[in-house]
N, C-alpha and C positions, 0 to 999 in steps of 0.2 A: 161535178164539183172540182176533181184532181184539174181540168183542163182551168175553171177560173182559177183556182190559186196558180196555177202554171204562168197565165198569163200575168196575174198580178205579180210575179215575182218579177218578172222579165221586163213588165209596163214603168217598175218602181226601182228595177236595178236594187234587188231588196239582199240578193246573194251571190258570192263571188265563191270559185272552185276555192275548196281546202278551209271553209269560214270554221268555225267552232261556235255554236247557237247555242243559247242558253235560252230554254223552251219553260214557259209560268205555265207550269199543269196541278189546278186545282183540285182535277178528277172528273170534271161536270163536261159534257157535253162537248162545249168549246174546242175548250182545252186540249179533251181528249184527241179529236178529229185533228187538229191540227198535228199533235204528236205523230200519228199516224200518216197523214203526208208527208209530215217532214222528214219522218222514215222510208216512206215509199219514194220521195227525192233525193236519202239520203247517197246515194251511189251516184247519180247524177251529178252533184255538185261535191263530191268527195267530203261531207259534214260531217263533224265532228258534234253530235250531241248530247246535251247533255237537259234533263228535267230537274226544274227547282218545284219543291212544294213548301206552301208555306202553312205553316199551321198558326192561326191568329188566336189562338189563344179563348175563343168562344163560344162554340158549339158541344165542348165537351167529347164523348165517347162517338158521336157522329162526326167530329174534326178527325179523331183517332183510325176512324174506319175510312172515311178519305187517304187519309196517310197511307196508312197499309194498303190501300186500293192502285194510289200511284207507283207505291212501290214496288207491287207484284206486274204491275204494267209494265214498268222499265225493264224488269228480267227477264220477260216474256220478250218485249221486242230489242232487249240489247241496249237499251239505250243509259247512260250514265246518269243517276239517281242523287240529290242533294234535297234534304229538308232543312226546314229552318221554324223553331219557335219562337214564338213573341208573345207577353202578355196587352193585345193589342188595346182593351181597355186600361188599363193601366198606364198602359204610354201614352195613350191618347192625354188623361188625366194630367200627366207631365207636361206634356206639351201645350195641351192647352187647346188642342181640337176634337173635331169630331171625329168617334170613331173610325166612319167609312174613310176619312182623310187621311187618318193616320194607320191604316190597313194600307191604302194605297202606297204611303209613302214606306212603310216597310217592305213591302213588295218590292219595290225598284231597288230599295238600299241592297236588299238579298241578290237582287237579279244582277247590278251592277257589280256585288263582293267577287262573281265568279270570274270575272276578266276575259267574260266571251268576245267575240267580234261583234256579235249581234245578239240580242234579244227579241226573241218573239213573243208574243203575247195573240190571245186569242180573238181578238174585237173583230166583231163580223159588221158588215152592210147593217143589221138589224141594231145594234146596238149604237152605229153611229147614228141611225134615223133616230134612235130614241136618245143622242145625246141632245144633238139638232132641235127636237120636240121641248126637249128640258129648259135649252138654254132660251126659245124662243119662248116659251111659257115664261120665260123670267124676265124678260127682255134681254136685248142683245145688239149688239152687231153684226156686220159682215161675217166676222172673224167666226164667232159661237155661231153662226149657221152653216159654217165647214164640217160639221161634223165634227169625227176621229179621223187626224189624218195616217197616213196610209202608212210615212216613214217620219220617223221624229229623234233627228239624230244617228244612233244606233240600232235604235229601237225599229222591232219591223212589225207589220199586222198582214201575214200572207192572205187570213181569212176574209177582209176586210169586203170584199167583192162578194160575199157570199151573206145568203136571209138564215135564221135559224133554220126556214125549211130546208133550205139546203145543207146544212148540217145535218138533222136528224135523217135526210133519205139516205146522204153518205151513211149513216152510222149501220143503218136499219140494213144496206145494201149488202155492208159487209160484214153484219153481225155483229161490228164492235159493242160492247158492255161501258156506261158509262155511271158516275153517281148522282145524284138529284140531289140538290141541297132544296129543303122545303122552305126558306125562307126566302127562294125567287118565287113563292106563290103567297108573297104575303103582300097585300097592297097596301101596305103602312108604308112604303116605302116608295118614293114618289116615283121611279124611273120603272118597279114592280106596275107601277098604276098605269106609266102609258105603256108599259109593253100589254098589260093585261087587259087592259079598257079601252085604253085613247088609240093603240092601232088598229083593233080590230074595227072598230065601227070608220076610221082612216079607208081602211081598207074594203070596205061595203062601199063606199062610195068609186074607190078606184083598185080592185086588186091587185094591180101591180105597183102600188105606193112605194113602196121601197125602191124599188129599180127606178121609180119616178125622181124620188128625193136624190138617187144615186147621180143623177143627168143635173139636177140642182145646185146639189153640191158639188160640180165637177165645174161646173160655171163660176159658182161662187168662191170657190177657192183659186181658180185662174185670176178673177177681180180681187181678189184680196191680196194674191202675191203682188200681183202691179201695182196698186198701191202702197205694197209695206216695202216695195224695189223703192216707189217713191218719197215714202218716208224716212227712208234711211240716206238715200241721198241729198236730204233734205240737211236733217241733224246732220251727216256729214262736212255740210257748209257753211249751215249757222245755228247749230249747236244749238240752244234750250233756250236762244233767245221768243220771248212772248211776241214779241214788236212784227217779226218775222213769221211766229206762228200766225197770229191774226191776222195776218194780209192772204194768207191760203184760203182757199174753196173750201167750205166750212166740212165736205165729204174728206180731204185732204187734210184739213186741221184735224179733224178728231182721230184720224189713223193713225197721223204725225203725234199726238197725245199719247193713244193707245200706244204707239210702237216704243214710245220714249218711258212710259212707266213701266211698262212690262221688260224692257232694257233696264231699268233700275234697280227694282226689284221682283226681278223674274215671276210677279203675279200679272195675274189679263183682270183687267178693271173690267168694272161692270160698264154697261154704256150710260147709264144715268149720272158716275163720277164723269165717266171722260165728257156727257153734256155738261156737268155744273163747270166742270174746269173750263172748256172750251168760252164761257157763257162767262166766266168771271177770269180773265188773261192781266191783272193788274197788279201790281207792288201792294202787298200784303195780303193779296187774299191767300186761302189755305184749302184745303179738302183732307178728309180722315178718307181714304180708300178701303181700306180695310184696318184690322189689331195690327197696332204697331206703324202701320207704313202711312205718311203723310205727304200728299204733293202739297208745296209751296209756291208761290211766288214772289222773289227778292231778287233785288237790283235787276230787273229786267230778266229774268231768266225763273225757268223753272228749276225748281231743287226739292230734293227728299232729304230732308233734317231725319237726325237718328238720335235720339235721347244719348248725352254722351252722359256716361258713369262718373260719378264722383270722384276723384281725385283732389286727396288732399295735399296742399303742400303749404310748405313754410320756410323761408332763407331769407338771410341776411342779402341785402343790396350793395353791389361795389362794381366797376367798371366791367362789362363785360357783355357776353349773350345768354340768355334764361331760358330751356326751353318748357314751356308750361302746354299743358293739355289743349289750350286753344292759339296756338301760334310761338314764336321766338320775341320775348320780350328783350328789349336792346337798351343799356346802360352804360352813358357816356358823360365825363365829366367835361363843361365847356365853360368859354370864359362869358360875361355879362354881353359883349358885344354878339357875339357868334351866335346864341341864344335870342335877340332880336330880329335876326337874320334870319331865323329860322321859320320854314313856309308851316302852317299850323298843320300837325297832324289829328288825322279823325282819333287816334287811341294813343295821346301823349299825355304825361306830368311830369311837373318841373317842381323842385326844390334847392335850396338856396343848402349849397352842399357844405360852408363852415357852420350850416345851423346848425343841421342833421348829422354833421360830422359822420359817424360810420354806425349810425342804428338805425337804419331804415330798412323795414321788414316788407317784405313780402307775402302776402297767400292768398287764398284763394278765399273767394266770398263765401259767408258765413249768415246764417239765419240772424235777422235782427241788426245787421249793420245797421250803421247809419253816419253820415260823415258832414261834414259843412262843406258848401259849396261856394270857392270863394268865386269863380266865372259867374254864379248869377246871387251872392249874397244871402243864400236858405240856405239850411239844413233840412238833409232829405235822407230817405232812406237807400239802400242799396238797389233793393226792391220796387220802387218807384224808378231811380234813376235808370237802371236799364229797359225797362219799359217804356219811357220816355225817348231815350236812345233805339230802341226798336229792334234792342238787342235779341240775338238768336236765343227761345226758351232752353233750346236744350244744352245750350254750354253756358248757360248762366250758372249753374256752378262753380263751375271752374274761372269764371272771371277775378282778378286782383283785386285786391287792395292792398292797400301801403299805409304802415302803421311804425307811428315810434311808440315804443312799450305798449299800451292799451289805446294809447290815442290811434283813432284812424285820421291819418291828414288828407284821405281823397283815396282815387281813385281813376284808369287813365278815363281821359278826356273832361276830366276836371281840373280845377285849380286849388291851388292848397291854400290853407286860411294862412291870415296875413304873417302870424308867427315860421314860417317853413316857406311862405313864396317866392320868388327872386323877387328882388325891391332895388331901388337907388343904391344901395351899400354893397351890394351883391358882388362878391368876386368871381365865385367860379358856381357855376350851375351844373345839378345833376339833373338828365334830361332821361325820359327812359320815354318809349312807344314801341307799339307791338306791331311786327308782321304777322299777322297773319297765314292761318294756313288755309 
């Protein structure tokens, strides 16, 4: 086993003389083995290591006995010792995910606190066949048939090249002592069930499945980087336009998808979003990908709109620049001519400035508006009219209106009722229209 990790280090370029490693030792099996290579390389590559354990806050007096188990490990073999406690359901609860989620994500926040060069983790060959097994049970792509890759970032997995069997005969060979957590032998837990059920009987059929999957995913992640090499050169040319997406090889469009959400917001879509999207490329369609993150389609391009917060405001109107939550509103006094001249914009209004003389309020839209429209003759609500306008849901709050005292005289890309419009008489026009951000 020392010779595969030997070679996966050297294959992945995983460690460079004088690193400082910050090794995730649970206690369990893995973990342990790896700690011990990394030891037995440590003179080789002059490392500086150090073991984090995490205590998630779950198992009680058997969390306790791990702890103290890693940490008499690290005395034993020298190496520099950090724990860290989390009340992991509890955070979870905050957050708003599932536990295993939110264990994971405290894990890396821990491993990253210590400012090593690298991070090891203990994911063996066995573990990436059973992520493989998981995500193709779920459906997938390309991408979810790669397994665990090898280097991700900082982050290294010497073991990766290695089955648990090869774990336990290291362990067994050289006596190391390691601890058992009983709830990898519960098969409540689906990645418990293929490791417990769905390999072995894998493996009746082919025993060397793992090394088989290992040649698989060696393939398939060579096709997957060529691809995401050509997906990014893609969007580096023409951006998030759809027109250009849908003219791609429909194996090419859905990467080009994939690679553009997972750029957005750093989550991997399932393949059935990146199908519906691919399958609906048009001005207005939308897709929920998961809580919270939503691809869109507007003005030709794909976008992920982000619910913007409330922001309230309220000011008086006089010549100037406004900067409000959805773009720099611009107010300019001009004369009746200059105001005819002017090319129509998509978010302007106009008021007849000796009317309104200096009380023309601004803020932000408000439940229950409602204003007269003098461009098409009704009176409508707030609510209807940016729906109508096709306005973005999530900065509709923060859209204007323009009020003298309680009256609302409109709103931009309306026309104000006849008492407040520029008319025949009109000297000087106050014009205001928004850029946009």
């Amino acid at each position: 086993m020392e010779q595969k990790v030997t070679e996966t280090i050297k294959q992945y370029d995983m460690l460079q003389k004088g690193d400082t490693v910050c090794i995730g030792v649970s206690g369990g099996k893995d973990s342990v083995a790896l700690l011990h290579i990394l030891c037995h390389l440590r003179q080789t590559y002059a490392l500086n290591l150090c073991a984090v354990h995490i205590h998630h806050g779950i198992r009680g007096e058997q969390a306790d006995d791990d702890e103290r188990f890693v940490k008499a490990l690290c005395e034993t073999t020298g190496v520099a010792f950090r724990s860290f406690h989390f009340d992991v359901p509890a955070l979870a609860k905050s957050r708003g995910i599932s536990e295993e989620t939110c264990g994971r994500e405290v894990r890396y926040e821990a491993f990253e606190s210590i400012g090593a060069d690298k991070i090891a983790t203990a994911h063996t060959l066995s573990d990436s066949v059973e992520t493989m097994l998981f995500h193709l049970a779920r459906g997938t792509g390309s991408k979810g048939l790669c397994g665990i890759p090898p280097v991700r970032g900082n982050i290294i997995r010497p073991l990766i090249a290695c089955t648990s069997e090869d774990v336990l005969a290291y362990l067994a060979k050289n006596n190391f002592s390691y601890r058992e957590d009983e709830t990898n032998c519960s098969e409540a837990y689906t990645r418990n069930f293929i490791r417990l059920s769905v390999l072995p009987l894998l493996k009746q059929i082919n025993p060397s499945f793992e090394q088989t999957v290992l040649q698989t995913i060696s393939v398939l992640t060579a096709q997957n980087d060529y691809f995401t090499a050509m997906a990014k050169d893609f969007v580096r040319r023409n951006g998030y336009r759809v027109e250009k997406i849908k003219a791609l090889p429909p194996a090419l469009q859905h990467e080009t998808v994939r690679y553009i959400i997972e750029k957005e917001t750093g989550t991997v879509p399932e393949y059935k979003h990146i199908k519906a999207i691919c399958a609906n490329l048009q001005d207005g369609a939308k897709r929920q990908i998961n809580a919270g993150i939503t691809v869109r389609v507007r003005r030709g391009a794909l976008e992920f709109p982000k619910q913007q917060a409330e922001q309230p405001y309220s000011f008086t109107v006089n010549e100037g620049a406004y900067t409000l939550p959805i773009g720099v509103l611009h107010a300019c006094v001009i004369n009746c001519k200059q105001f005819e001249n002017l090319n129509e914009h998509l978010f302007s209004f106009a008021v007849d400035y000796d009317t309104i003389q200096s009380n023309l309020v601004c803020r932000n839209k408000r439940e229950g508006d409602r204003f007269f429209d003098g461009k098409r003759g009704v009176g409508k609500s707030m609510k209807k009219y940016l729906n109508e306008i096709g306005y973005m849901p999530e900065k509709r709050s923060s859209f204007p209106v323009f009020c003298a005292g309680e009256e609302i005289l409109g709103t931009l890309g309306s026309v104000s009722n006849k008492k407040y419009a520029p008319g025949q008489h009109t000297k000087k026009v106050l014009y205001l229209y928004l850029e946009e951000q």
